[in-house]
PDB file of N, CA, C, O and CB in Angstrom:
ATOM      1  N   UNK A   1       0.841  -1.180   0.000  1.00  0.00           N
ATOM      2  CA  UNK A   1       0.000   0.000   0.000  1.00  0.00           C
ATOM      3  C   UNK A   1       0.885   1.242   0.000  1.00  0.00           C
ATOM      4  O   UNK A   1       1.770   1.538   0.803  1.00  0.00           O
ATOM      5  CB  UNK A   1      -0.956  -0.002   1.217  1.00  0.00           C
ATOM      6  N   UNK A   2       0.394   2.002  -1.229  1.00  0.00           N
ATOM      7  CA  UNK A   2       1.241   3.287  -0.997  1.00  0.00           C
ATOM      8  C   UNK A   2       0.333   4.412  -0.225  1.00  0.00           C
ATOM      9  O   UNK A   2      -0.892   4.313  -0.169  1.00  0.00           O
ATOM     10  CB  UNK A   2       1.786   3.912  -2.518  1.00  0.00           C
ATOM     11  N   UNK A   3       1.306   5.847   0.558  1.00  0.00           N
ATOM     12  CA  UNK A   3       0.805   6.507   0.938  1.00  0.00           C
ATOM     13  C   UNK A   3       0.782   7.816   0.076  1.00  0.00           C
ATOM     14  O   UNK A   3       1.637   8.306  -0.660  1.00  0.00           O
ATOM     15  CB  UNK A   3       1.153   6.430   1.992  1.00  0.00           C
ATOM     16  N   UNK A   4      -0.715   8.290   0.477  1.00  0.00           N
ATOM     17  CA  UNK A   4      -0.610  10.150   0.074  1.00  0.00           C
ATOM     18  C   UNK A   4       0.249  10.728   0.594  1.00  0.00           C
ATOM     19  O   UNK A   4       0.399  10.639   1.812  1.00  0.00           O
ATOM     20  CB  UNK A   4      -1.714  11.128   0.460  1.00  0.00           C
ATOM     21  N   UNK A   5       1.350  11.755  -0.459  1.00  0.00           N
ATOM     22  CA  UNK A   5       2.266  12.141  -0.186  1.00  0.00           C
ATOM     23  C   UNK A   5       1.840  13.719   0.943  1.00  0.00           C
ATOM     24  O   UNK A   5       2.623  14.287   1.704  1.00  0.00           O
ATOM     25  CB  UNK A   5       3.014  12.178  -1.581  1.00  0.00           C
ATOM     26  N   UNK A   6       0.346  14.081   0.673  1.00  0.00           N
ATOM     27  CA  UNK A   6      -0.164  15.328   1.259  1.00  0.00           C
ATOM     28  C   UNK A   6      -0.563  14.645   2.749  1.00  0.00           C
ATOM     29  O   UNK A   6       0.057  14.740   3.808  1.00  0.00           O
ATOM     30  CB  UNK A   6      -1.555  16.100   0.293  1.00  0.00           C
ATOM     31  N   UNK A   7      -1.512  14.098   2.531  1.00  0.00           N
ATOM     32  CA  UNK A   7      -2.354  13.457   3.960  1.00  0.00           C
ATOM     33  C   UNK A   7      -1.619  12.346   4.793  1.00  0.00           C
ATOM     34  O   UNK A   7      -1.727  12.208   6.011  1.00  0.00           O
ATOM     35  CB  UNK A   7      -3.844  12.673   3.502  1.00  0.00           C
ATOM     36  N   UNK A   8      -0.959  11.681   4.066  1.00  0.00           N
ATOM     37  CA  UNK A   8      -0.348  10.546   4.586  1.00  0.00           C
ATOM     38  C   UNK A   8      -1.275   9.006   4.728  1.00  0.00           C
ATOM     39  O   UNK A   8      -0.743   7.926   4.980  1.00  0.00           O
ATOM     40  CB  UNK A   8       0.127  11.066   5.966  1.00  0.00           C
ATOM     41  N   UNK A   9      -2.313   9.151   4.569  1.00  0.00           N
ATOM     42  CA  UNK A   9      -3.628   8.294   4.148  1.00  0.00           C
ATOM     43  C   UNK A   9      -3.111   7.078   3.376  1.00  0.00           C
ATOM     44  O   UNK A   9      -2.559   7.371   2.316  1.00  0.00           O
ATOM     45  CB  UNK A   9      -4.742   9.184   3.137  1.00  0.00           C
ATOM     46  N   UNK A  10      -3.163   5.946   3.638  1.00  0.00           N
ATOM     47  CA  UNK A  10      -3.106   4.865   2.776  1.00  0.00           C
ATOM     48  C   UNK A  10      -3.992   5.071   1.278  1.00  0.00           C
ATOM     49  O   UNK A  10      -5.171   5.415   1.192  1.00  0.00           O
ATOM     50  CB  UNK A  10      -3.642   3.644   3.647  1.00  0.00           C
ATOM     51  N   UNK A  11      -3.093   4.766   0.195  1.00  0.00           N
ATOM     52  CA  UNK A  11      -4.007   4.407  -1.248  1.00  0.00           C
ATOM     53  C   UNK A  11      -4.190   3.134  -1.280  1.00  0.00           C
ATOM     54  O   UNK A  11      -3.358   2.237  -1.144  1.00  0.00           O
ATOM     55  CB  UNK A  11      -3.363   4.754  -2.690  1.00  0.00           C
ATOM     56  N   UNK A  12      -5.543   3.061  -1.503  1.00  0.00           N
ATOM     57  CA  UNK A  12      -5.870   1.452  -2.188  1.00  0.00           C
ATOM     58  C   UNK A  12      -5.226   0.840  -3.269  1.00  0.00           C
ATOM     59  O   UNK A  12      -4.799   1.675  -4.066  1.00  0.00           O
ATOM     60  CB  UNK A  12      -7.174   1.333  -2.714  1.00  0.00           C
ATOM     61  N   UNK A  13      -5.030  -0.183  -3.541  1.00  0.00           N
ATOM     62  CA  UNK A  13      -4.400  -0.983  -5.149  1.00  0.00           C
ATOM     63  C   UNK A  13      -5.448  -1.924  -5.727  1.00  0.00           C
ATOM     64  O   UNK A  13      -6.035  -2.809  -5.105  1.00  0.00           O
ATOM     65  CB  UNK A  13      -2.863  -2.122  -4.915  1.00  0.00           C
ATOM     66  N   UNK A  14      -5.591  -1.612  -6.971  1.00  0.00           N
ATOM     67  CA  UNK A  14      -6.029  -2.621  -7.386  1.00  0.00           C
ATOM     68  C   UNK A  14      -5.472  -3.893  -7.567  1.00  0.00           C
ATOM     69  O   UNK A  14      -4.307  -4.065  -7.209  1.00  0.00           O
ATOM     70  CB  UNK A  14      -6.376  -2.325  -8.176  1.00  0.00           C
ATOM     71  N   UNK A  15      -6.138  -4.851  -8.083  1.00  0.00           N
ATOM     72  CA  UNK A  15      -5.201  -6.135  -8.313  1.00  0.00           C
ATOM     73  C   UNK A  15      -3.520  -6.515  -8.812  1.00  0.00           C
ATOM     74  O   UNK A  15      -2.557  -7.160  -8.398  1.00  0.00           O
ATOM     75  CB  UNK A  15      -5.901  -6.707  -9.224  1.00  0.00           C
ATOM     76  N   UNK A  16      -3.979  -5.483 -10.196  1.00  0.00           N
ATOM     77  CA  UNK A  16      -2.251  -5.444 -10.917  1.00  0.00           C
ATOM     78  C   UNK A  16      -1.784  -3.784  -9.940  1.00  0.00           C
ATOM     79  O   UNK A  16      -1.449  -2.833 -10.646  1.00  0.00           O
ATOM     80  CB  UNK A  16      -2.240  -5.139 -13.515  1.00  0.00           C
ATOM     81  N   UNK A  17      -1.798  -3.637  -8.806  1.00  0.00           N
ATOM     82  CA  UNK A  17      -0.703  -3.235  -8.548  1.00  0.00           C
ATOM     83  C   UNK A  17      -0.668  -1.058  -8.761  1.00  0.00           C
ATOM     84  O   UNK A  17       0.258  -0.271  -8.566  1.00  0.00           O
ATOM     85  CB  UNK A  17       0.277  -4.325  -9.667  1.00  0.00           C
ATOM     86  N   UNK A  18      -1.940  -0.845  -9.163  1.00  0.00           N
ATOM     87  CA  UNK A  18      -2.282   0.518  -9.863  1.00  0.00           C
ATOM     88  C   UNK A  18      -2.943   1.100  -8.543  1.00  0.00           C
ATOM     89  O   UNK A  18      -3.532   0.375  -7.740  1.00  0.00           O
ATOM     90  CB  UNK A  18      -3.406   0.446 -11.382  1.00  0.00           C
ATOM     91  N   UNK A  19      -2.797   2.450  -8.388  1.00  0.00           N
ATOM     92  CA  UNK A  19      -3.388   3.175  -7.361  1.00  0.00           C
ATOM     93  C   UNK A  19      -4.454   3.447  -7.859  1.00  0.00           C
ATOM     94  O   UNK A  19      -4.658   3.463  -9.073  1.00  0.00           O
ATOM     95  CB  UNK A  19      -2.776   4.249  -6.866  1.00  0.00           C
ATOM     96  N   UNK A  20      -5.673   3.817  -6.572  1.00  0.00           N
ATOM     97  CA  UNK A  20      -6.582   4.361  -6.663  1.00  0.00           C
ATOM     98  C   UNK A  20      -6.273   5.744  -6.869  1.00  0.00           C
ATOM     99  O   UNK A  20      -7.477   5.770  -7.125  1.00  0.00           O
ATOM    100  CB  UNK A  20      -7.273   4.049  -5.772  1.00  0.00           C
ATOM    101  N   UNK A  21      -5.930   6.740  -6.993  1.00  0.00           N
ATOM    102  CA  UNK A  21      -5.969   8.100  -7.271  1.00  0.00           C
ATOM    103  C   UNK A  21      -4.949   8.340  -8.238  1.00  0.00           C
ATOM    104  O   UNK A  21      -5.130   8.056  -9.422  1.00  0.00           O
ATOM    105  CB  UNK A  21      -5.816   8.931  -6.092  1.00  0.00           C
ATOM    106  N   UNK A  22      -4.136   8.724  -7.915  1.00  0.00           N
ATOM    107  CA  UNK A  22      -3.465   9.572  -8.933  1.00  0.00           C
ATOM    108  C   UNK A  22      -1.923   9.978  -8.855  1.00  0.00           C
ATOM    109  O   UNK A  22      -1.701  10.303  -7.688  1.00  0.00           O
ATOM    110  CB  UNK A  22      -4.196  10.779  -8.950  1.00  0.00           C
ATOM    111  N   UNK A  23      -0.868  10.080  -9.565  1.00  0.00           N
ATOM    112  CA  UNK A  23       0.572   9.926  -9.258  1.00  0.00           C
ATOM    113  C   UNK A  23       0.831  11.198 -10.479  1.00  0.00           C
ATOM    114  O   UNK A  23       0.623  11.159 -11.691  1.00  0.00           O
ATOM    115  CB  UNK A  23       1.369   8.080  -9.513  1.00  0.00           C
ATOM    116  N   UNK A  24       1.435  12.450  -9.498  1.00  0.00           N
ATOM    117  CA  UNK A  24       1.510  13.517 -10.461  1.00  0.00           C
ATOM    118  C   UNK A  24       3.680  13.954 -10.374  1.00  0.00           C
ATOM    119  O   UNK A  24       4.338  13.828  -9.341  1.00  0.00           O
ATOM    120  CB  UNK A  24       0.080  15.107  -9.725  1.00  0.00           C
ATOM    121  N   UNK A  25       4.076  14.278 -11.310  1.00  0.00           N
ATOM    122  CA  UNK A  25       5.092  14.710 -11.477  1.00  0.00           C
ATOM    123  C   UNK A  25       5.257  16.155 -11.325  1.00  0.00           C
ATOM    124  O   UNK A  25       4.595  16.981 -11.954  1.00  0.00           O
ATOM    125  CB  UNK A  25       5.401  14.280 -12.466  1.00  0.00           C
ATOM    126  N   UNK A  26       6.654  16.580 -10.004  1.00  0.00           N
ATOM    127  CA  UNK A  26       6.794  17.388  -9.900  1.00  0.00           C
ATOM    128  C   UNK A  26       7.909  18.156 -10.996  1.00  0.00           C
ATOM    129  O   UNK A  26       7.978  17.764 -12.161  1.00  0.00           O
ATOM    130  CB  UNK A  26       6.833  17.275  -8.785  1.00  0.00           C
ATOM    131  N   UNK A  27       8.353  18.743 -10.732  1.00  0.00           N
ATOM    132  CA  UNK A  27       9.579  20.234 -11.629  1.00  0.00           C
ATOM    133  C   UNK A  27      10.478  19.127 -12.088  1.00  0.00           C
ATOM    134  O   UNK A  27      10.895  19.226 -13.243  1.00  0.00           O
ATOM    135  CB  UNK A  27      10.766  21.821 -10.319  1.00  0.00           C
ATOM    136  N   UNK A  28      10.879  18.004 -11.320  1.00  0.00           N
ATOM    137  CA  UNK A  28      12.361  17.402 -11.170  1.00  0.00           C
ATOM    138  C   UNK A  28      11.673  16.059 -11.693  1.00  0.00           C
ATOM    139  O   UNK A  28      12.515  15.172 -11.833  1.00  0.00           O
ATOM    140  CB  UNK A  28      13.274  17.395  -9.401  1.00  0.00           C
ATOM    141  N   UNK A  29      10.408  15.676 -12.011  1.00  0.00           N
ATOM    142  CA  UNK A  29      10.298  14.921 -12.617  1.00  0.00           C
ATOM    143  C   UNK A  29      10.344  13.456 -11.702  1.00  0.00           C
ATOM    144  O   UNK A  29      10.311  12.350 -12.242  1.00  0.00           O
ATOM    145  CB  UNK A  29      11.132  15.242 -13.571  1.00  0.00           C
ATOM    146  N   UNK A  30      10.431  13.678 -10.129  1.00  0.00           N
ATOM    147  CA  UNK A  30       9.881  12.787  -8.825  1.00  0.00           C
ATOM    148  C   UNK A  30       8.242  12.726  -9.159  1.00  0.00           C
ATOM    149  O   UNK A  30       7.559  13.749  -9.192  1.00  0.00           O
ATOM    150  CB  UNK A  30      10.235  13.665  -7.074  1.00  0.00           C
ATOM    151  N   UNK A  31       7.622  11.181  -9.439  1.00  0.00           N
ATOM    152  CA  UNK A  31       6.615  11.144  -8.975  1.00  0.00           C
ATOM    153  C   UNK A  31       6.021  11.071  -7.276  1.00  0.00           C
ATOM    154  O   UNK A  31       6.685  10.629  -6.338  1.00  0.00           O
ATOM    155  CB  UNK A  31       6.381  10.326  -9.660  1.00  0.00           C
ATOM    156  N   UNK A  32       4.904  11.510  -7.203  1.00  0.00           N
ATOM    157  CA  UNK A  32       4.223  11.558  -5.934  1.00  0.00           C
ATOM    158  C   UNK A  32       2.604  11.153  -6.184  1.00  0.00           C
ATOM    159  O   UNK A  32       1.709  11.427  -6.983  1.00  0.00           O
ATOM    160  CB  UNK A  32       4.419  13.101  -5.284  1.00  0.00           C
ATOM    161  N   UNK A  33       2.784  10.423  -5.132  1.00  0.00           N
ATOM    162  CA  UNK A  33       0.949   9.621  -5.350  1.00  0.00           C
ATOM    163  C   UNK A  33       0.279  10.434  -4.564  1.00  0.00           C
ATOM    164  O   UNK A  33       0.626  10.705  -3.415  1.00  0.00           O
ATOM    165  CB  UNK A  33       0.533   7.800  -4.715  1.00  0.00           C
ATOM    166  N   UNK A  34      -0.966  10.982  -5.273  1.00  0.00           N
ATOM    167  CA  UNK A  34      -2.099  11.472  -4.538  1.00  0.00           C
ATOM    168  C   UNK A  34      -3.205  10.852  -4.171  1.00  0.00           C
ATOM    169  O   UNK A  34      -3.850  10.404  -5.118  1.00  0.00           O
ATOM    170  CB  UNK A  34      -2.514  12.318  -5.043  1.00  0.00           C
ATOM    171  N   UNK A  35      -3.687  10.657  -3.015  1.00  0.00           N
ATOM    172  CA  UNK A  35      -5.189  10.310  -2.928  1.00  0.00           C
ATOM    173  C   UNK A  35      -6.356  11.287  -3.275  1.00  0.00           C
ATOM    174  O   UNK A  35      -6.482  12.503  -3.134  1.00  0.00           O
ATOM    175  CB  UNK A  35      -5.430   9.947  -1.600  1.00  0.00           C
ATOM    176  N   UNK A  36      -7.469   9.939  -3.971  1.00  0.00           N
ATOM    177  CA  UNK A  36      -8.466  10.707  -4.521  1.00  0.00           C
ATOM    178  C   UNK A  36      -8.810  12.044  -3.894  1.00  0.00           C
ATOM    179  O   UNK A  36      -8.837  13.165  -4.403  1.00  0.00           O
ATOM    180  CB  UNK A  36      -9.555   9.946  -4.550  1.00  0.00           C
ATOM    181  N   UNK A  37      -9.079  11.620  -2.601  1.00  0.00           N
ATOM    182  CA  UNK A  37      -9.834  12.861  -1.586  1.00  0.00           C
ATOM    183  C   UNK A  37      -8.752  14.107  -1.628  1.00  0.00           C
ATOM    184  O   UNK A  37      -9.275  15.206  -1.442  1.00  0.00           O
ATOM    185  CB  UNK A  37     -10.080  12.270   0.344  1.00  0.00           C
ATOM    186  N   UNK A  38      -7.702  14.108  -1.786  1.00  0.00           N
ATOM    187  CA  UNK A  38      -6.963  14.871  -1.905  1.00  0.00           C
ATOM    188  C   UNK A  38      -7.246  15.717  -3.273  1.00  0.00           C
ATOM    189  O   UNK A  38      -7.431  16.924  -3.429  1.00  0.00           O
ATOM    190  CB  UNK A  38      -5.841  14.240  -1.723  1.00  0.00           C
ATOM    191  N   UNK A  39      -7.220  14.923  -3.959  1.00  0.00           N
ATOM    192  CA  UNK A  39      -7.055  15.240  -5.961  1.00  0.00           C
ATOM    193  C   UNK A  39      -8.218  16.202  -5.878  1.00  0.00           C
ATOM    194  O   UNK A  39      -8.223  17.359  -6.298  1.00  0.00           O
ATOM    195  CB  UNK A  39      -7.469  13.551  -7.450  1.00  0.00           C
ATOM    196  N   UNK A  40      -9.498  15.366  -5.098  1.00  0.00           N
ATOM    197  CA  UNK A  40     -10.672  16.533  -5.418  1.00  0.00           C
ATOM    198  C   UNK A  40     -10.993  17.843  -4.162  1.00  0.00           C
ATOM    199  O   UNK A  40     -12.072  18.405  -3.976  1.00  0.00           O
ATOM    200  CB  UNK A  40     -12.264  15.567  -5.601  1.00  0.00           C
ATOM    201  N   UNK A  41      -9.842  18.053  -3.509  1.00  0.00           N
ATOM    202  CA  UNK A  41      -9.930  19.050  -2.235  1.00  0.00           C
ATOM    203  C   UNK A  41      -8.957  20.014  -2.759  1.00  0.00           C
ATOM    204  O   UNK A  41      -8.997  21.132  -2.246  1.00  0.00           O
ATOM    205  CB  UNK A  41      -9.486  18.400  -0.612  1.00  0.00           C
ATOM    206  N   UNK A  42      -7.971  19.771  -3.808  1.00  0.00           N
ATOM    207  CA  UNK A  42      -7.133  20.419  -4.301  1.00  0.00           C
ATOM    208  C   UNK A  42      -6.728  20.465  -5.451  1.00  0.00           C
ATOM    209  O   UNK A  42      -6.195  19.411  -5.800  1.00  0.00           O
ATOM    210  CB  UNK A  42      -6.455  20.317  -3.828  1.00  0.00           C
ATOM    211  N   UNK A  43      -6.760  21.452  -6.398  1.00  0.00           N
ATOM    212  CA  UNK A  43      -6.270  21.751  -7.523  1.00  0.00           C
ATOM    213  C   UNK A  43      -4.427  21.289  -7.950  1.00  0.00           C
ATOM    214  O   UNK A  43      -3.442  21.300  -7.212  1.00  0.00           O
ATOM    215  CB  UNK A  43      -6.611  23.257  -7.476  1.00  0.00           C
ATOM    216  N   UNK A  44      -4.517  21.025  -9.000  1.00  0.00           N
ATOM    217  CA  UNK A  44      -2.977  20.417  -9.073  1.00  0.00           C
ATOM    218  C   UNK A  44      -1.606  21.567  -9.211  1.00  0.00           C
ATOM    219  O   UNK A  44      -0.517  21.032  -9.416  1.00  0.00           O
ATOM    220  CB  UNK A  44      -2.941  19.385 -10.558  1.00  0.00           C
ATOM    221  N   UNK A  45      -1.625  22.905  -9.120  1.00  0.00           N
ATOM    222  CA  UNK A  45      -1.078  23.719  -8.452  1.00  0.00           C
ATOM    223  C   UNK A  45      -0.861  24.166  -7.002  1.00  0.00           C
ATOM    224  O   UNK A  45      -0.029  24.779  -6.332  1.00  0.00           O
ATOM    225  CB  UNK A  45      -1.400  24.319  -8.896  1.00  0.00           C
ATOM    226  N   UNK A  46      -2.061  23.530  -6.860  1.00  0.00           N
ATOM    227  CA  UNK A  46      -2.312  23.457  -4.839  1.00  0.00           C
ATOM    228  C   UNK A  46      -1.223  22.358  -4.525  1.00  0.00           C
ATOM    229  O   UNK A  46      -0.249  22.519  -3.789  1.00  0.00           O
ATOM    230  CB  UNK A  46      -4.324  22.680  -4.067  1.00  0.00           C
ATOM    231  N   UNK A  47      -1.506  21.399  -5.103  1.00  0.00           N
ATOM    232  CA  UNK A  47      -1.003  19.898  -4.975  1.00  0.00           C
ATOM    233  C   UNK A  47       0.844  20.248  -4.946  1.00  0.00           C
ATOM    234  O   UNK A  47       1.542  20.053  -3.951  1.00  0.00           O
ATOM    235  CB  UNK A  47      -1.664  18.726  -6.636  1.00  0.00           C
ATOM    236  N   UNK A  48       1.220  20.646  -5.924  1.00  0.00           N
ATOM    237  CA  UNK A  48       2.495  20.769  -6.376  1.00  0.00           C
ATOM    238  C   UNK A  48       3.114  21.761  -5.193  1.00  0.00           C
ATOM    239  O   UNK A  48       4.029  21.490  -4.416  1.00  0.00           O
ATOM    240  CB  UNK A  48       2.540  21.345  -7.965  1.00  0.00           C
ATOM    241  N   UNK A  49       2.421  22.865  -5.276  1.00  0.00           N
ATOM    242  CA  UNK A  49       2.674  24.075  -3.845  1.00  0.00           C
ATOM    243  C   UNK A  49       3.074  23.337  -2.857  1.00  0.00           C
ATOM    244  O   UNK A  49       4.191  23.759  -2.560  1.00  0.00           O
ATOM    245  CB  UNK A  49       1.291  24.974  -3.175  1.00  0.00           C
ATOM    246  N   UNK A  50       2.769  22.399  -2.124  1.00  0.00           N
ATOM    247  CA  UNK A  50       2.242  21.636  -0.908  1.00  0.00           C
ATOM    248  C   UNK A  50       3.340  20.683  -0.882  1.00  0.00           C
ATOM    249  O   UNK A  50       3.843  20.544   0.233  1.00  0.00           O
ATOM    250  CB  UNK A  50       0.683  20.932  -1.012  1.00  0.00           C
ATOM    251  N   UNK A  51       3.815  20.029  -1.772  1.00  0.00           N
ATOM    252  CA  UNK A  51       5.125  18.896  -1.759  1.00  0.00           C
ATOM    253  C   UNK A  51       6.443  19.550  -1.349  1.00  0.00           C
ATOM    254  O   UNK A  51       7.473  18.879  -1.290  1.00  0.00           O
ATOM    255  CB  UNK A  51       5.433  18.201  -3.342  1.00  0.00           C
TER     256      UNK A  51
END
């Protein structure tokens, strides 16, 4: 189980291994997994601000 890099919240996986929400790339090209509840409480400039 991976965690939200904002909330710290466990993400769910599906079977093969894929998050439930969302994995966005910062400046440097580090991914970071977001949870849904996150994705929809925050805009992806919010998101990026915040890491």
């Amino acid at each position: 189980m991976a965690k939200c890099e904002l909330c710290k919240s466990a993400i769910a996986e599906n079977f093969l291994g894929k998050l439930f929400g969302t994995v966005i790339k910062d400046a440097k090209g580090k991914k970071h997994g977001i949870c849904s509840e996150c994705q929809r409480k925050f805009k992806k400039e919010e998101i990026l601000s915040k890491l």
